[in-house]
BATI-736408 format. One line per field, with one value per residue (C-alpha): residue number from 1; residue in one letter; x, y, z. Coordinates in Angstrom, 2 decimals, padded with zeros to 5 digits, always signed. Layout:
<pts>
resi: [NUM;...]
resn: [A;...]
u: [X;...]
v: [Y;...]
w: [Z;...]
</pts>
This chain:
<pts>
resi: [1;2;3;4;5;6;7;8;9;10;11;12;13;14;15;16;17;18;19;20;21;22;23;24;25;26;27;28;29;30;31;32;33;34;35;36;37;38;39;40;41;42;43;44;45;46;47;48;49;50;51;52;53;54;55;56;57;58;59;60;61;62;63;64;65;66;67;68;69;70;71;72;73;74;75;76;77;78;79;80;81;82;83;84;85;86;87;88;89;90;91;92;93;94;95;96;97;98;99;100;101;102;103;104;105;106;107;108;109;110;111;112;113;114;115;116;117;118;119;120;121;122;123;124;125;126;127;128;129;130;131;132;133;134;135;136;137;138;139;140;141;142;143;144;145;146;147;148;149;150;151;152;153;154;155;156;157;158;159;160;161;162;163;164;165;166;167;168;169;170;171;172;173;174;175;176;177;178;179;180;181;182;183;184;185;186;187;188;189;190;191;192;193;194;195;196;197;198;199;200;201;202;203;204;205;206;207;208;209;210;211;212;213;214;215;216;217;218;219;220;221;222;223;224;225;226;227;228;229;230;231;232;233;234;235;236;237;238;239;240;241;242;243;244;245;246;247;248;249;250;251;252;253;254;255;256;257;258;259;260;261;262;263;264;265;266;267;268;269;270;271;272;273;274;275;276;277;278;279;280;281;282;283;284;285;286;287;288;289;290;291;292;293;294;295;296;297;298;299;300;301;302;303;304;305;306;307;308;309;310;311;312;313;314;315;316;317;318;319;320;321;322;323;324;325;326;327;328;329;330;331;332;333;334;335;336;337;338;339;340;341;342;343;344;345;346;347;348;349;350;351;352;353;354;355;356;357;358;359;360;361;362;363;364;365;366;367;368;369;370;371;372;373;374;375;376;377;378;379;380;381;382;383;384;385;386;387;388;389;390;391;392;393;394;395;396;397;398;399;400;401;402;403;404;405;406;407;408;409;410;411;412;413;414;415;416;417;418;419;420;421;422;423;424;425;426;427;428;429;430;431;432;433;434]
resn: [X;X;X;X;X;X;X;X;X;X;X;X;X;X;X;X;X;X;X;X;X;X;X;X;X;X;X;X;X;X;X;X;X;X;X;X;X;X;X;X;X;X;X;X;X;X;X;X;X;X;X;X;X;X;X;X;X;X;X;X;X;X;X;X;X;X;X;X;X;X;X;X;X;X;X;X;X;X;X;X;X;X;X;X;X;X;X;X;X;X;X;X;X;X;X;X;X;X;X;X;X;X;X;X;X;X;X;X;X;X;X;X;X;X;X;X;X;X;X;X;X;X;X;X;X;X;X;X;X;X;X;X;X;X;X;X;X;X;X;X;X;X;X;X;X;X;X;X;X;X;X;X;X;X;X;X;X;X;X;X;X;X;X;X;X;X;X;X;X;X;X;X;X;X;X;X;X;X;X;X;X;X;X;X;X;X;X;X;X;X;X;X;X;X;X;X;X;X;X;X;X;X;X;X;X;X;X;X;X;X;X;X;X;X;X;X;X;X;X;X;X;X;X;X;X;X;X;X;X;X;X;X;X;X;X;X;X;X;X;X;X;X;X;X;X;X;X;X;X;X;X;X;X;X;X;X;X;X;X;X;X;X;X;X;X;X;X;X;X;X;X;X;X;X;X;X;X;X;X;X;X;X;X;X;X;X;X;X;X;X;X;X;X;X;X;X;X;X;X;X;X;X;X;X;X;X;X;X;X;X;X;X;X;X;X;X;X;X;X;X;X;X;X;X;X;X;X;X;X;X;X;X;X;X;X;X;X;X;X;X;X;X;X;X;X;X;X;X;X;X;X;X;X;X;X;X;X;X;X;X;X;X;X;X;X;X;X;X;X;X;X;X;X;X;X;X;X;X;X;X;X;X;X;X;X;X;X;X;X;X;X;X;X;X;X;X;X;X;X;X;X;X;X;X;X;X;X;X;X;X;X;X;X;X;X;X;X;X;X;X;X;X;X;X;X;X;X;X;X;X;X;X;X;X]
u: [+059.85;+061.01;+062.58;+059.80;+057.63;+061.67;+061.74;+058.54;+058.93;+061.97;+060.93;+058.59;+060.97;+063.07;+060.31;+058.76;+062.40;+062.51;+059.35;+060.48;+063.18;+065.56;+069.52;+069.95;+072.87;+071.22;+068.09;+070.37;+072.11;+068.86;+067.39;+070.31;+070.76;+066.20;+067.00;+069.84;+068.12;+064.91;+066.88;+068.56;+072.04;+073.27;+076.73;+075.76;+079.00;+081.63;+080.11;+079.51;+083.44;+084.41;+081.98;+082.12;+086.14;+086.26;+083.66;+085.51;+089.12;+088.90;+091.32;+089.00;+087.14;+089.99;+088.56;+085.79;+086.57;+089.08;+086.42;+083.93;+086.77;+087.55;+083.37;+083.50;+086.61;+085.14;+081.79;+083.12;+084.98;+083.53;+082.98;+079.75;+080.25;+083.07;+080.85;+078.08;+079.79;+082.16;+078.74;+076.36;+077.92;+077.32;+073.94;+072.13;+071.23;+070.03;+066.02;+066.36;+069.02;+070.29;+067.91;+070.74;+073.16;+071.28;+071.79;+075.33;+076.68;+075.11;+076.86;+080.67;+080.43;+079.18;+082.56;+084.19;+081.81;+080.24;+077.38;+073.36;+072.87;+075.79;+075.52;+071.94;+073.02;+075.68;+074.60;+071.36;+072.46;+073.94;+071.41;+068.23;+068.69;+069.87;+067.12;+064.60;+065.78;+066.27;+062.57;+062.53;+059.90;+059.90;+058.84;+061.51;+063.90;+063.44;+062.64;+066.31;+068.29;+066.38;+066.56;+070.32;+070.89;+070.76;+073.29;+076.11;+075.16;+076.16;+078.88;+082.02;+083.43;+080.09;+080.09;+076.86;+079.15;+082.45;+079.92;+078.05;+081.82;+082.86;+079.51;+078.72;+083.10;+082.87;+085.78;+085.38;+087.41;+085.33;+081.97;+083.02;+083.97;+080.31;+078.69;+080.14;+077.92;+074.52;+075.81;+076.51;+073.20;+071.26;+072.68;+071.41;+068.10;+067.47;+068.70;+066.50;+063.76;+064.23;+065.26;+061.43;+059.82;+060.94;+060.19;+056.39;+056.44;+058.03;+056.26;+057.97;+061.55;+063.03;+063.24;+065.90;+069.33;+072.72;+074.43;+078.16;+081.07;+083.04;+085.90;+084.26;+082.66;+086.21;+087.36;+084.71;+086.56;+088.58;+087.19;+086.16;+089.69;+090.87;+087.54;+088.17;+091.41;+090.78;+088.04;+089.78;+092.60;+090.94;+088.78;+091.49;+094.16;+091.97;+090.34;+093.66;+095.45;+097.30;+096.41;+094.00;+090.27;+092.37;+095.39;+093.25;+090.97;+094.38;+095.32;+091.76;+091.93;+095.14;+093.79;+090.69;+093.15;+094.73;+091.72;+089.99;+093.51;+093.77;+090.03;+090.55;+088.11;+090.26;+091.18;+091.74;+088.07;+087.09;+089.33;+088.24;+084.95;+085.30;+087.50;+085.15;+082.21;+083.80;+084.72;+080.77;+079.83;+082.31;+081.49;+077.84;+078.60;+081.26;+078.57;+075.87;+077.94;+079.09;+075.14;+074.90;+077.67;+076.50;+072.78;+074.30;+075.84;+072.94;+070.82;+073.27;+072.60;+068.73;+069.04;+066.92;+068.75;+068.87;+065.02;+064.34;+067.03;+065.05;+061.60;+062.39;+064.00;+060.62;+058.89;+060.87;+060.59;+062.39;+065.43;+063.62;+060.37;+062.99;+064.14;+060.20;+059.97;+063.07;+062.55;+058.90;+061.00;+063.77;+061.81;+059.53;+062.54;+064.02;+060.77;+061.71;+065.85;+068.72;+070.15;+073.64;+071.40;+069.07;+072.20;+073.82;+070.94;+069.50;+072.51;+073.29;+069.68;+069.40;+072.77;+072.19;+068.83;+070.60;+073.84;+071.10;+069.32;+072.26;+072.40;+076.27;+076.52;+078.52;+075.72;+073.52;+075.27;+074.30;+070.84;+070.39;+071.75;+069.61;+066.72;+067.79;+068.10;+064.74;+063.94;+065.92;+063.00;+060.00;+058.07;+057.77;+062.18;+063.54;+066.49;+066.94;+063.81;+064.56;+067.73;+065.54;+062.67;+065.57;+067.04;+063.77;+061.65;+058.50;+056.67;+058.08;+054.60;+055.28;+058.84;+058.42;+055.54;+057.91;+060.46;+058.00;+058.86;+062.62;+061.44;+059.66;+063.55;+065.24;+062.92;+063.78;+067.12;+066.76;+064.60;+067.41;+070.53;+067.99;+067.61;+071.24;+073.73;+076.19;+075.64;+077.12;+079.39;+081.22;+083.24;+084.78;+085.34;+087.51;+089.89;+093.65;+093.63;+097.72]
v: [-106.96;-103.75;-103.01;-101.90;-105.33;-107.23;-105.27;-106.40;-109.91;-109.83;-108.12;-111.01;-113.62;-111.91;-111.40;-115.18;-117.13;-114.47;-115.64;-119.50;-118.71;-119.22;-117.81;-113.94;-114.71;-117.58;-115.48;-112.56;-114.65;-116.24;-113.01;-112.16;-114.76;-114.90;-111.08;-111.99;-114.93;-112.58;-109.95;-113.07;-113.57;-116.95;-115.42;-115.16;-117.80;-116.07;-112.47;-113.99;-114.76;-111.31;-108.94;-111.08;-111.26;-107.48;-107.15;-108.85;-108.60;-104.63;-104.01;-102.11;-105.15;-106.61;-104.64;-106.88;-109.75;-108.46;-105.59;-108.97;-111.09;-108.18;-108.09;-111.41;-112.05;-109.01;-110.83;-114.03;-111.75;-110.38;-107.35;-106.71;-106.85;-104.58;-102.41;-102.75;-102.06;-099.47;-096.93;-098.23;-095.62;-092.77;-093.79;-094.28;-090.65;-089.92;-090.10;-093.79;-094.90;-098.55;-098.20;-095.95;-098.48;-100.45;-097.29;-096.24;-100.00;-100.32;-097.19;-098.63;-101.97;-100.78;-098.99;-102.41;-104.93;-103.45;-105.95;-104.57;-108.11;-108.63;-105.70;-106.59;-110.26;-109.43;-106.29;-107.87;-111.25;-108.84;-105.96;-107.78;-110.60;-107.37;-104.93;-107.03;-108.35;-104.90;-104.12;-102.61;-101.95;-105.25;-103.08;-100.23;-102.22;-104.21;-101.13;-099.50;-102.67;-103.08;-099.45;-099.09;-102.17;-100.79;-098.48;-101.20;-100.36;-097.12;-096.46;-097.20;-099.47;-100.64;-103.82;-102.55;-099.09;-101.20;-102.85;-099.51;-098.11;-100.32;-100.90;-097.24;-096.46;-094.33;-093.67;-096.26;-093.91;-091.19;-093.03;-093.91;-090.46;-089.64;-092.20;-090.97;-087.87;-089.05;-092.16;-089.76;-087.85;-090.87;-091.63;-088.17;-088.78;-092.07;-090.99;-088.06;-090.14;-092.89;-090.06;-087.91;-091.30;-092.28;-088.44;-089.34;-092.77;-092.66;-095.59;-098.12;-097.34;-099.02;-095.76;-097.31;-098.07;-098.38;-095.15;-094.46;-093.01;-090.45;-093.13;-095.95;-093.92;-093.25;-096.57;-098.37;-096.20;-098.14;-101.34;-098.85;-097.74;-101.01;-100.46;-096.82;-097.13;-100.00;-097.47;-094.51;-096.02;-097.42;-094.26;-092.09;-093.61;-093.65;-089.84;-088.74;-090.30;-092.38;-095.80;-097.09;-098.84;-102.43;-100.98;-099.92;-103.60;-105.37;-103.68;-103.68;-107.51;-107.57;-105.51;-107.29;-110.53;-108.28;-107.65;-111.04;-112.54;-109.89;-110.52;-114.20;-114.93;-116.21;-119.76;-122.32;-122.84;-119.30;-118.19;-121.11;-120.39;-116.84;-117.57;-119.56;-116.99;-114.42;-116.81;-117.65;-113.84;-112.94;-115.63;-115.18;-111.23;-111.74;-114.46;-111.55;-108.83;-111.60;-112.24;-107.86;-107.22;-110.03;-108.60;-104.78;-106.08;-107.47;-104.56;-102.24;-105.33;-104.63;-101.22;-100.77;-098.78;-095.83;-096.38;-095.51;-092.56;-091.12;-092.04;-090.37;-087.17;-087.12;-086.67;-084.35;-084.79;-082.71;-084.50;-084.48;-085.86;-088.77;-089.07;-089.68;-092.19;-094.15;-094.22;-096.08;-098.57;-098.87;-099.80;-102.19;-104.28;-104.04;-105.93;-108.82;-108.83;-107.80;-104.45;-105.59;-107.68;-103.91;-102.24;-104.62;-105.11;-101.64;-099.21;-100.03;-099.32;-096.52;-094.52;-092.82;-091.38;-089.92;-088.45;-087.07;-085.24;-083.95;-086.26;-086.91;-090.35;-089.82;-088.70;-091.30;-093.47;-092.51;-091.86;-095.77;-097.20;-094.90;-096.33;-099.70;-099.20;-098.72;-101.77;-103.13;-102.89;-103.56;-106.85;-109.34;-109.63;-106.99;-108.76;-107.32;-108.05;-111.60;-111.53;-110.23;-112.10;-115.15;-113.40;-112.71;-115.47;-112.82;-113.02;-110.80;-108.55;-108.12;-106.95;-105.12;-102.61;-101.92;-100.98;-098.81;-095.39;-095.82;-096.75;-092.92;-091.69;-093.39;-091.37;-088.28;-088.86;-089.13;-085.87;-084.00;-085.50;-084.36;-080.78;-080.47;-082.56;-080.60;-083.41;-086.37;-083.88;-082.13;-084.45;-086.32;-082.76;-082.06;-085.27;-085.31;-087.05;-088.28]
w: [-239.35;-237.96;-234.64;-233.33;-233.53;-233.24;-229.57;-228.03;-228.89;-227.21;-224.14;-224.19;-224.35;-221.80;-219.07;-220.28;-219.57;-215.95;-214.80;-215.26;-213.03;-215.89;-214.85;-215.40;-218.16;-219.79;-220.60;-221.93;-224.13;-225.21;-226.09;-227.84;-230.05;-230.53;-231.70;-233.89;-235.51;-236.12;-238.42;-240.27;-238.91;-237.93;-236.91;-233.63;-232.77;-233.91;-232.72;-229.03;-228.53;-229.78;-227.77;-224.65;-224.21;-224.50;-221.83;-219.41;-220.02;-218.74;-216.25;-214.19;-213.18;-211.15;-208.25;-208.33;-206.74;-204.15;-203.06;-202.45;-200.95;-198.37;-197.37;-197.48;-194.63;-192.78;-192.98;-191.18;-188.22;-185.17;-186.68;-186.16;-182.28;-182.17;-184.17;-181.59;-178.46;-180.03;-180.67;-178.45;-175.35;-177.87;-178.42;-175.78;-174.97;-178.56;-179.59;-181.09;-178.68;-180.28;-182.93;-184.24;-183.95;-187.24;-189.21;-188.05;-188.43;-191.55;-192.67;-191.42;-192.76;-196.32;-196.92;-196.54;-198.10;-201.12;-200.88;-199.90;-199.00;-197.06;-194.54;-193.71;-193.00;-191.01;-188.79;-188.24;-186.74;-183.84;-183.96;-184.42;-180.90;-178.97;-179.59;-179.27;-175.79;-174.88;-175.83;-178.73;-181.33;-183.61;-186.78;-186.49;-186.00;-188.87;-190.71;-189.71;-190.32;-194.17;-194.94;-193.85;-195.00;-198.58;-198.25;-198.96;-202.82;-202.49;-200.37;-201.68;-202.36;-203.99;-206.28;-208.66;-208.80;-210.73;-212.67;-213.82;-214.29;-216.68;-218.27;-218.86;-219.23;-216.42;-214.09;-211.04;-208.59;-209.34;-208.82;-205.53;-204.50;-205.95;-203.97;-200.54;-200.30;-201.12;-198.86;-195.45;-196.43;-196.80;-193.13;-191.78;-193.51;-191.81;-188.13;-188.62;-189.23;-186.29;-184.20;-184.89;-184.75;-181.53;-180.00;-181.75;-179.86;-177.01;-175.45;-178.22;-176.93;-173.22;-170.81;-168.47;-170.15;-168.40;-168.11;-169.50;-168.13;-170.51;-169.62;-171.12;-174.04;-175.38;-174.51;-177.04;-179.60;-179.91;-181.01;-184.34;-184.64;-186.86;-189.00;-189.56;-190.63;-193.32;-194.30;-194.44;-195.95;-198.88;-199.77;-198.78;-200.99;-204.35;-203.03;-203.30;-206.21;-204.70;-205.50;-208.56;-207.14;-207.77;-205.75;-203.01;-203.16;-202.85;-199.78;-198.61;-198.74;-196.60;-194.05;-193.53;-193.36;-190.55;-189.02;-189.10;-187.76;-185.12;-184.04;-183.47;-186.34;-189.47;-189.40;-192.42;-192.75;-192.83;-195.40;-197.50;-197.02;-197.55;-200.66;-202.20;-201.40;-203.40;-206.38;-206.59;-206.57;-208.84;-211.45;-211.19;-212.17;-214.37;-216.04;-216.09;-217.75;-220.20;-220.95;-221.26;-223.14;-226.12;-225.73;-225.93;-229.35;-230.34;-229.76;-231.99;-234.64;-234.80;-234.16;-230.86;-229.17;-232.25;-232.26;-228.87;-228.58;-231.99;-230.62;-227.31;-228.94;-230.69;-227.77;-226.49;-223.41;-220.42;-218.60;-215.43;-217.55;-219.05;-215.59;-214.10;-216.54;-216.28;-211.90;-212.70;-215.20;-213.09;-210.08;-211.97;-212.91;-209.66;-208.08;-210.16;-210.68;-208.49;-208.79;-210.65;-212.95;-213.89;-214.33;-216.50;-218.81;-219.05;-219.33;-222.91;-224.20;-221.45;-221.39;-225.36;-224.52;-221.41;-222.99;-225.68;-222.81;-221.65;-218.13;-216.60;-217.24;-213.49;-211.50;-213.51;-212.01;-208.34;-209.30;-210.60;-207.78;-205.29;-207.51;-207.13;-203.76;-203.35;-205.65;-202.58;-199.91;-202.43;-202.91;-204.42;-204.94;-202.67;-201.69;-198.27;-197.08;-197.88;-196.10;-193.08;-193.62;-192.65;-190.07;-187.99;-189.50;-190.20;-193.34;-196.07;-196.49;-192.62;-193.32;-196.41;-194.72;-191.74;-194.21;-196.11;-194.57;-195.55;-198.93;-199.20;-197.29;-200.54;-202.79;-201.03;-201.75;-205.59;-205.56;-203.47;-205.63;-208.64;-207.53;-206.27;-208.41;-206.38;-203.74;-206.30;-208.49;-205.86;-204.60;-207.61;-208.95;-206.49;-206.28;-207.25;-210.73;-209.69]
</pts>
C-alpha cells in the first residue's frame, strides 16, 4: 500500500472519529497509531512515550498557562467596565459612536487574554446590554463584537501564536512582535468599516447622546491607565529584550492579581475559579499537541509528508498559488475544529511544502492565524459566533450573516500582509535580541 492510498484512509478515519464528536487528541492519536499499524509497525508504544515527552517538555511552553491564567483573572474583574467608560467620552463624536467601543475594547483586552473566545465573552456581556438599550443596530453590533472579537488570536500575547512557535520552532517573542502590526491594522480596518457604515445608515445609530466635557474625557483615562500599563509592560519588556515570553507571562499574572485586587474583583472564589480555568485550557492544549506531535512522527514513519512536498514541487506551483490553496484548506478545517486544534495538526504536513516555496515560516505564522481567524466567524463551528449566539440568545445563521462583512475585512487583511510582508516582518526585525 503506498502513501498515497495509506493517506486517504487516514484522512478518512480522521474526519469519520471528528464527525462523532470524538476528543481532538484521541482522534490524533487514533490516526496515528491506524497509520502506523497500516505500514506494519506495532512499536507504536514505545515510539508514543519518546515523541510525546519531547513535545511538551520545551521550555517555551511555560508561557502557556500563565498567559491563560492572566486572561483568565482579568476575565473575572471589572474590566470590561473600566474599559467601557474609560473610551466611551472619546467616542461619542466619531461615525459609529459606541459601536467603536466593541472594536477598541476588543483590541485592549486581547493583549492581556490571548483567548478569541474569551474577549468576545467578556466585552460583550458589557457592550451588547448597553448598545442595545442605547438603540443601537442589533446586527452591527453583533457584527463588531464577533469580528473584533477575533482579534484575541492575534494580538499578543496570543495562545494559538506559543503553540505555532513551538510547533513550527519559531521564536515566540518574535511572533508576538509580528502579530502587533497586522493586529493595529486589523483595528483600523474594522473602525473604518463601522465608521463608513454608519455615515451610509445614519438612521441605525441614536442621534442624541450625552455630551462630554474635556474634564471628564481625560478623567475616564484613567480607568485605562492600569490596563495600559500591564499591556505595555508585557509587550514592552519582551519588544525590548528584556524579559523572555515566560518572564513577561509571570509578571503578567501578578499584575492582573494587582489589578483584579485593586478593582475589588479577586476574592478566594475567583482565583479558584480562575485557577482552575486555566488548568482545564492548558491541559486540553497540552493534550492536543501531545495527540500532534505522535501523529507528526507518524507521518515521517509513512512518509506523507515527503510525498506531498515532492507532489507539490511537481506541480510547481507559485507561492502565492500554494498560498490560494492552503487559505481554501485552512478555512475548511476551521468550519469544523478550533483554530489551536488546525494549527497543531496541519503545520507538520504543511510547514516543508512552505520552506520549499521559499515562505518565512514567521510570517506563516501570522497568515494562519489571520486564516483561522476567519474560520472564527464561519458556520457551522465558528467559535465566536457561538460565544455570541449565548450572549444574545439569536440563532447562529442570524449571527454568523451579521458578522459576514468582517469576515470579507479578515480576508483583506491576508491579501494586504500577502502583498506587503513588511507589515508582519518589520517589527520583529527590528527588536533588541538582549
Amino acid at each position: 500500500m503506498n502513501e498515497m492510498m495509506i493517506g486517504f484512509i487516514l484522512l478518512g478515519v480522521l474526519f469519520a472519529l471528528l464527525a462523532s464528536g470524538f476528543w481532538v487528541a484521541f482522534t490524533l492519536i487514533a490516526v496515528s497509531i491506524a497509520g502506523m499499524t497500516l505500514i506494519g509497525n506495532d512499536n507504536f508504544g514505545l515510539l508514543f512515550g519518546t515523541s510525546t515527552w519531547a513535545s511538551v517538555s520545551d521550555w517555551s511552553l511555560a508561557a502557556l498557562p500563565l498567559f491563560i491564567w492572566m486572561g483568565e483573572i482579568l476575565f473575572r474583574s471589572n474590566l470590561s467596565k473600566d474599559l467601557f467608560k474609560g473610551l466611551t467620552p472619546w467616542l461619542t463624536g466619531v461615525p459609529g459612536k459606541l459601536l467603536h467601543v466593541n472594536i477598541l475594547s476588543c483590541g485592549i483586552f486581547a493583549a492581556v487574554s490571548g483567548s478569541s473566545a474569551a474577549t468576545a465573552a467578556t466585552i460583550g456581556k458589557m457592550t451588547l446590554p448597553e448598545l442595545k438599550r442605547q438603540g443601537y443596530d442589533d446586527k452591527m453590533a453583533i457584527a463588531t463584537l464577533a469580528g473584533s472579537g477575533t482579534l484575541g488570536l492575534l494580538i499578543p500575547p496570543s495562545i494559538i501564536l506559543i503553540v505555532y512557535g513551538v510547533a513550527a520552532e519559531v521564536s515566540i517573542g518574535r511572533l508576538f512582535m509580528a502579530g502587533a502590526l497586522p493586529g493595529i491594522m486589523l483595528v483600523i480596518l474594522f473602525m473604518g468599516y463601522t465608521a463608513f457604515w454608519s455615515y451610509r445608515n445614519p438612521s441605525k445609530s441614536p442621534q442624541t447622546e450625552k455630551k462630554y466635557t474635556w474634564s471628564e474625557k481625560f478623567s475616564s483615562l484613567l480607568r485605562l491607565i492600569p490596563i495600559g500599563a500591564l499591556i505595555f509592560f508585557i509587550i514592552g519588556s519582551i519588544y525590548a529584550g528584556l524579559t523572555t515570553p515566560t518572564e513577561a507571562a509571570a509578571f503578567g499574572v501578578v499584575g492582573s492579581l494587582i489589578l483584579a485586587a485593586s478593582s475589588r474583583s479577586l476574592s478566594i472564589n475567583t482565583f479558584i475559579d480562575s485557577l482552575m480555568g486555566a488548568v482545564k485550557t492548558s491541559c486540553m492544549i497540552i493534550f492536543i499537541l501531545v495527540g500532534a506531535a505522535f501523529l507528526t512522527m507518524a507521518m515521517g514513519f509513512i512518509g506523507i509528508p515527503r510525498m506531498l512536498a515532492e507532489n507539490i514541487a511537481l506541480l510547481d506551483l507559485s507561492p502565492y498559488m500554494l498560498l490560494f490553496i492552503l487559505t481554501i484548506m485552512f478555512i475548511i478545517l476551521g468550519c469544523f475544529l478550533d483554530g489551536i486544534s488546525v494549527v497543531v495538526l496541519t503545520t507538520s504536513i504543511v510547514l516543508p511544502m512552505v520552506l520549499e516555496a521559499g515562505i518565512d515560516p514567521l510570517w506563516f505564522g501570522i497568515y494562519i492565524v489571520l486564516v483561522v481567524e476567519m474560520s472564527q466567524i464561519t458556520p457551522p463551528v465558528g467559535f465566536n459566533l457561538f460565544v455570541i449566539q449565548s450572549l444574545t440568545g439569536r440563532n447562529i445563521l442570524y449571527v454568523a450573516k451579521a458578522a459576514f462583512p468582517f469576515f470579507f475585512l479578515l480576508l483583506a487583511a491576508v491579501l494586504i500582509v500577502t502583498v506587503f510582508p513588511q507589515v508582519v516582518t518589520w517589527l520583529p526585525h527590528t527588536m533588541s535580541r538582549g
